[in-house]
Structure formats: C-alpha cells, structure tokens
ROTI-453254 format. One record per residue (C-alpha): x, y, z; chain. Coordinates in steps of 0.05 Angstrom, whole numbers. Each point is the difference from the previous one (the first is absolute). Example, Ala and Ser with C-alpha at 12.3 -4.5 7.8 and 13.67 -1.06 7.14 Angstrom:
<recs>
<rec <246, -90, 156>, 'A'>
<rec <27, 69, -13>, 'A'>
</recs>
This chain:
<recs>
<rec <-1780, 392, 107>, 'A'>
<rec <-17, 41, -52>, 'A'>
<rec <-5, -38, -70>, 'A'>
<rec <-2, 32, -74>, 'A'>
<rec <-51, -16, -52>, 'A'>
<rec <41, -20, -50>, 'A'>
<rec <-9, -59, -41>, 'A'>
<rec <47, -47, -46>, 'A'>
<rec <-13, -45, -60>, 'A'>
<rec <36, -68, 3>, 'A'>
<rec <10, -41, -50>, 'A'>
<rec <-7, -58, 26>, 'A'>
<rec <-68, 11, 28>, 'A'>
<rec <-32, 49, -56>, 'A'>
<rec <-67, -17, 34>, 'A'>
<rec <7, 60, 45>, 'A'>
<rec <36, 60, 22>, 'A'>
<rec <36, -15, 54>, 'A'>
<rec <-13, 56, 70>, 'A'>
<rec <61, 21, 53>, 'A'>
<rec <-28, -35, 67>, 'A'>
<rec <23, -20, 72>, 'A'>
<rec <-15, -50, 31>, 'A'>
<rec <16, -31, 76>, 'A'>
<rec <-17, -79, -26>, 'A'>
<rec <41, -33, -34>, 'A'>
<rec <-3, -20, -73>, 'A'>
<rec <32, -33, -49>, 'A'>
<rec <33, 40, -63>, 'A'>
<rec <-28, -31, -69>, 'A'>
<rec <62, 26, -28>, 'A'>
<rec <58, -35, 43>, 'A'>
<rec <-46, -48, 37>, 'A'>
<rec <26, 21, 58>, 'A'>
<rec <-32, 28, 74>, 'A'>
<rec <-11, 71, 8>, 'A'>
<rec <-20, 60, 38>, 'A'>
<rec <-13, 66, 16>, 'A'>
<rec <-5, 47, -81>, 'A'>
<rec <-20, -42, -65>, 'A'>
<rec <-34, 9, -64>, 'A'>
<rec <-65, -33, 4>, 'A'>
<rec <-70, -17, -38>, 'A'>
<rec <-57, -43, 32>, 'A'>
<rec <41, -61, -29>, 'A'>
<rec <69, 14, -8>, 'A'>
<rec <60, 23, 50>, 'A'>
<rec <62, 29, -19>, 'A'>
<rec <53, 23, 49>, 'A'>
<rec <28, 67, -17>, 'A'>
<rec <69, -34, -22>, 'A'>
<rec <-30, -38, -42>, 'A'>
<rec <-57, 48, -35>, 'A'>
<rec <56, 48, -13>, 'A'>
<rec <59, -28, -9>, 'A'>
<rec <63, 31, -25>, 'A'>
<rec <16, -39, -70>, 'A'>
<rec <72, -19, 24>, 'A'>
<rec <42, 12, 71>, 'A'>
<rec <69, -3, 23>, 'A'>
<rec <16, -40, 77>, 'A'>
<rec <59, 22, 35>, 'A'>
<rec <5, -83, 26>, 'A'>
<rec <10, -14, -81>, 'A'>
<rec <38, 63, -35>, 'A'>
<rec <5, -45, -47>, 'A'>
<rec <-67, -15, -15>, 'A'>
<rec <-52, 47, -47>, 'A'>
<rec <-72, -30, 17>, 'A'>
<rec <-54, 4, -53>, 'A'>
<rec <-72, -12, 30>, 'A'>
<rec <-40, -49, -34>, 'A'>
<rec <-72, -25, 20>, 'A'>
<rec <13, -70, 0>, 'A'>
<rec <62, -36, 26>, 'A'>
<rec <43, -15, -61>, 'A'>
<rec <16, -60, -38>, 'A'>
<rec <-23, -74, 17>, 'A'>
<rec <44, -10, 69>, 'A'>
<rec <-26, 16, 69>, 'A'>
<rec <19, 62, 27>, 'A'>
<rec <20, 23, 72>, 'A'>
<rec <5, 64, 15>, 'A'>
<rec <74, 17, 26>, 'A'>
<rec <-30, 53, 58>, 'A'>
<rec <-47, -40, 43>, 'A'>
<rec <15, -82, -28>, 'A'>
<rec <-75, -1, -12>, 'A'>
<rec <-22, -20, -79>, 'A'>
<rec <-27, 42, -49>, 'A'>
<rec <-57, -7, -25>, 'A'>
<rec <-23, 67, -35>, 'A'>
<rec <31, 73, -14>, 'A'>
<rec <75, 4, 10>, 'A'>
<rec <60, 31, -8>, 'A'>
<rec <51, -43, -36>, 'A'>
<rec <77, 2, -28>, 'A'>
<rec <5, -24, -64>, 'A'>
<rec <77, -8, 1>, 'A'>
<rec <13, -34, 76>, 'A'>
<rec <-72, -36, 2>, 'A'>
<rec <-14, 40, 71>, 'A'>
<rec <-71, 9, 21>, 'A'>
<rec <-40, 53, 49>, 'A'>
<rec <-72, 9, 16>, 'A'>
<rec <-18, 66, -18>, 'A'>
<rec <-14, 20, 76>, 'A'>
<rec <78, -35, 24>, 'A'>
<rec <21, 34, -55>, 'A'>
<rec <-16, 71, 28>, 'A'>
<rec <7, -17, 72>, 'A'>
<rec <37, 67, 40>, 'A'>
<rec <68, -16, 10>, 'A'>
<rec <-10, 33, 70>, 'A'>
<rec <-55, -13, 46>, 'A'>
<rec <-23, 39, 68>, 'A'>
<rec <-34, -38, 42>, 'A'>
<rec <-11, 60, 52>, 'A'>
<rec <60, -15, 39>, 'A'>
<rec <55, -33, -48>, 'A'>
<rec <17, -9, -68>, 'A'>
<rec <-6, -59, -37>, 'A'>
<rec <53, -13, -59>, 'A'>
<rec <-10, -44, -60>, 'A'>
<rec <47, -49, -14>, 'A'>
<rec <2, -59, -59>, 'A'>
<rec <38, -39, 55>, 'A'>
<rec <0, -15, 73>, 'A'>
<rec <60, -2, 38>, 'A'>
<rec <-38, -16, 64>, 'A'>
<rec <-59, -50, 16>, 'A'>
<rec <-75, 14, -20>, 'A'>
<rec <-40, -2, 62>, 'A'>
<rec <-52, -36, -34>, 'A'>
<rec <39, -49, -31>, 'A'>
<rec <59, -1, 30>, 'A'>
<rec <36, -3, -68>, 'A'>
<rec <58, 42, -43>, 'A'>
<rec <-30, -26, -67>, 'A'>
<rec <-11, 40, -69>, 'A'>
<rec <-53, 52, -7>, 'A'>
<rec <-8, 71, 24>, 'A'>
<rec <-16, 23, 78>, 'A'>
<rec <-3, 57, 42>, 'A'>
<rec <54, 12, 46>, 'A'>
<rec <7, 35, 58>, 'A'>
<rec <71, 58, 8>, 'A'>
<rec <26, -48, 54>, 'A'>
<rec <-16, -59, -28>, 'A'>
<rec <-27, -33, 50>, 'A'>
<rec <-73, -12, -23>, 'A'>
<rec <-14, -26, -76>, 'A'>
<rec <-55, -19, -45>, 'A'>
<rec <-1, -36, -62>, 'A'>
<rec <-48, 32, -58>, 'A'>
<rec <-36, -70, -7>, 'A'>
<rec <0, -12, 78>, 'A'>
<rec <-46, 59, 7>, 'A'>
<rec <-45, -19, -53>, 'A'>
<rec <-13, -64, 30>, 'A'>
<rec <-24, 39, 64>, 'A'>
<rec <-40, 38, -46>, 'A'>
<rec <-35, -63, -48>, 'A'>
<rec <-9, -41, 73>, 'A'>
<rec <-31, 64, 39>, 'A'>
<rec <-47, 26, -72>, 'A'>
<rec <-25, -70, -7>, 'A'>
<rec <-7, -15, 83>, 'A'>
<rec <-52, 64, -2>, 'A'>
<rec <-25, 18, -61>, 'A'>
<rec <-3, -86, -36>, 'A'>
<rec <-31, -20, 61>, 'A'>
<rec <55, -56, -2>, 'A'>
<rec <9, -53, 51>, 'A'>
<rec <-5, 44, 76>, 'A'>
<rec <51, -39, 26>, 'A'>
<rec <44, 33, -48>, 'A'>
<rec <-26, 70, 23>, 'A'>
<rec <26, -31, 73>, 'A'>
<rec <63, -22, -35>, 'A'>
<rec <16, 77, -29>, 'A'>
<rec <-26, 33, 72>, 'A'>
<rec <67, -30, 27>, 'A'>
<rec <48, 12, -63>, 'A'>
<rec <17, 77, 13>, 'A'>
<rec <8, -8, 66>, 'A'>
<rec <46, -57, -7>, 'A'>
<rec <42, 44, -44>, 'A'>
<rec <9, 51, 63>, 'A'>
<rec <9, -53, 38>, 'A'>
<rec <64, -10, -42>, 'A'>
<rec <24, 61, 1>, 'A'>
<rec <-14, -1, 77>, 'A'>
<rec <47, -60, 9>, 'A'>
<rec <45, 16, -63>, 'A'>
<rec <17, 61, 62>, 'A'>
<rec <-4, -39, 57>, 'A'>
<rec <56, -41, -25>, 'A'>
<rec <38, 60, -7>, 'A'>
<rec <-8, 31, 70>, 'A'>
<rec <-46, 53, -17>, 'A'>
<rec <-63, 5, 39>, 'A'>
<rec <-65, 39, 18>, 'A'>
<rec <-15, 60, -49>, 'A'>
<rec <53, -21, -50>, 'A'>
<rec <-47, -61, -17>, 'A'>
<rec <-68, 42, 7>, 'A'>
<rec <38, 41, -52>, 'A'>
<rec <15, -52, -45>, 'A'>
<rec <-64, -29, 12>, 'A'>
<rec <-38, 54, -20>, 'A'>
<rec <48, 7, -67>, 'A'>
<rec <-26, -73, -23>, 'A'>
<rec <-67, 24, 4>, 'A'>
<rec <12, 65, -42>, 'A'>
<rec <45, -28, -46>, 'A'>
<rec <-48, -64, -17>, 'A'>
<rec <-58, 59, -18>, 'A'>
<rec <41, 45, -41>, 'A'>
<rec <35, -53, -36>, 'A'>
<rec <-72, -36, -6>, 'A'>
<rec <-15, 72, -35>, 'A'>
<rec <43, 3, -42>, 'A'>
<rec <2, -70, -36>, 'A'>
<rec <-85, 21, -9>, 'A'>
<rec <20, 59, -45>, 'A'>
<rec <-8, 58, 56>, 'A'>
<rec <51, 17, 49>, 'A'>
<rec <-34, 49, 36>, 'A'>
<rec <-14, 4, 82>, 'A'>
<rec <-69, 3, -6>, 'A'>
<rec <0, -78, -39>, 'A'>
<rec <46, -18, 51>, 'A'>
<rec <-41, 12, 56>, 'A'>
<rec <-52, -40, -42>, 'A'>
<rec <36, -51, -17>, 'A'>
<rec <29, -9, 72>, 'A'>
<rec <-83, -10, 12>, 'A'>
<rec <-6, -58, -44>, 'A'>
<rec <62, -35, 20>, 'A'>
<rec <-8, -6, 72>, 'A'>
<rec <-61, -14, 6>, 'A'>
</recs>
C-alpha cells in the first residue's frame, strides 16, 4: 500500500508532527482511546486514527436528523458518557449533541452505512429487530444487519470479540482465554448452522451462511478500527481466529 509523506500538527501533542502510517497490529488511538487498525497518524509515542487526527469539526447522522454533533476532545461536562453507537464509554475525542445529550466515538460515528463483505451486504441499523448471534439480545445500540435478516451483530458485541481476541494475543493474557476465543466464532456459525437446521434448510445453504459469519465478523471488525477496507479485513480475520 502505497502511503504519502504528509505530516500534521496536533494540538494536543505539539511535541511532534504527526506521519500518515499503516499498520497490521493493533493500537490504541490517544485521541478516542479506542482499538485501531490498518491507516493512522503516528510519532514514536503517539497514535492517532485517521478519524480522529482529522476530524470534520461537526457531522450530521441519518439515525439522529435531529442531532448537529460538535467534536470535542474530551467527553463533556462532569457525567459519564456512553457512546450511543457501540454502548461502550467514552473516554477521549468524541462527537457530541449539545441539544439531545447523544454521544458517538469518532470512528461509530463515520461507520459506512453499507458494508460488503465479498458476498453480502451488511446494513446499519440503531435497532435490532432480530437476535444478535453473540448475545442473543434485541437491546439498544447500533449493529450490522444482514438484507434477510437472518444473521445480526450488535456494535458492542463485536468489540468484545475484538478487546478478548487483542488482549488473548498481543497482552499475553491468561491462555486459557486464548482457548476460550478459539471456540467463540465458531460457535457463532454454529448458530447460524442450527438457526437453519430448525428451519429445514440443509447442506450448502448453511456452508453459505457459515461462511457469511466469518466475513461479516472481519469487515465489521474493520470498520469499528477506523478502516473498512478488504485488505484489514483479511488481517483482522488473522488476529481473531487465531
């Protein structure tokens, strides 16, 4: 991948110019606080996502017409703050709404309201109408659905894949929890696999689907890091099922 030279001031780390990198290990953004993966704005000591080292001053969501939200680089006022995209606090940069109190991380806040996974299309939604397959719940926060609505992921249900699998093999964490997240994914097909059987379809109708968990898992993965691209996925599907 072919990177430019160019290099930003920030102003909250004056210390250095900050240069356009990529990398394939995860990090996390000094900014947000938050995972990332793939382009970021970088010195020896600091990391920046690119939503975050460049962010517009204010955006619009389609979830909260609404809603104007002005970034800020710390959360605002006293009270704890969740962001309304992923459940998950904030702790750094983000994008907030004065006038209905709604908060996004800067990356939730520019997630693609569209994903390809190479064989489907994932749709955002602030709901669920159907079951997570990770949690097996319809509660508040944003997830990825798929067109026939049969397979569903919360925002926050993927980032605990993605906290559990980072820490697992790059923490050095307990191995038995590296054991534990070698069976999570495929326990998730292995819902999908019986969410079908129960419905009379068999054989490659379940490969299918199968193969869709796996797909959507690393491109959804991809896109709460800050870069929704197929090359991260295939990187990030690395790191998670290992």
């Amino acid at each position: 991948m072919k990177i430019s030279d160019k290099e930003i001031p920030h102003p909250i780390h004056p210390q250095h110019k900050l240069k356009l990198e990529y990398t394939e290990i995860p990090f996390t953004c000094d900014g947000c606080k938050e995972a990332g993966i793939g382009l970021k704005y970088s010195c020896h000591q600091f990391d920046l996502h690119k939503a975050c080292a460049e962010p517009p001053l204010v955006i619009n969501n389609s979830f909260y017409r609404k809603c104007t939200f002005e970034f800020h680089h710390h959360p605002p006022g006293e009270e704890r703050r969740i962001c309304d995209a992923c459940r998950k606090e904030v702790l750094g940069f983000v994008y907030h709404c004065k006038r209905c109190g709604f908060d996004l991380h800067p990356c939730c806040g520019n997630l693609p309201q569209v994903l390809d996974d190479g064989e489907h299309n994932l749709y955002l939604c602030v709901k669920l109408s159907g079951a997570c397959h990770k949690c097996g719940g319809k509660g508040p926060g944003w997830a990825y659905r798929s067109r026939c609505k049969t397979y569903n992921l919360h925002l926050s249900c993927v980032k605990e894949l993605l906290v559990e699998s980072w820490e697992a093999m790059y923490l050095q964490v307990d191995k038995n929890k590296v054991r534990e997240m070698q069976t999570r994914i495929p326990s998730l097909k292995g819902t999908l696999a019986n969410h079908h059987g129960n419905g009379g379809i068999r054989g490659g109708k379940v490969r299918k689907c199968c193969r869709m968990a796996g797909g959507a898992i690393r491109i959804i993965v991809s896109a709460i890091l800050g870069d929704p691209t197929s090359i991260i996925a295939a990187v990030v599907g690395g790191f998670i099922s290992k």
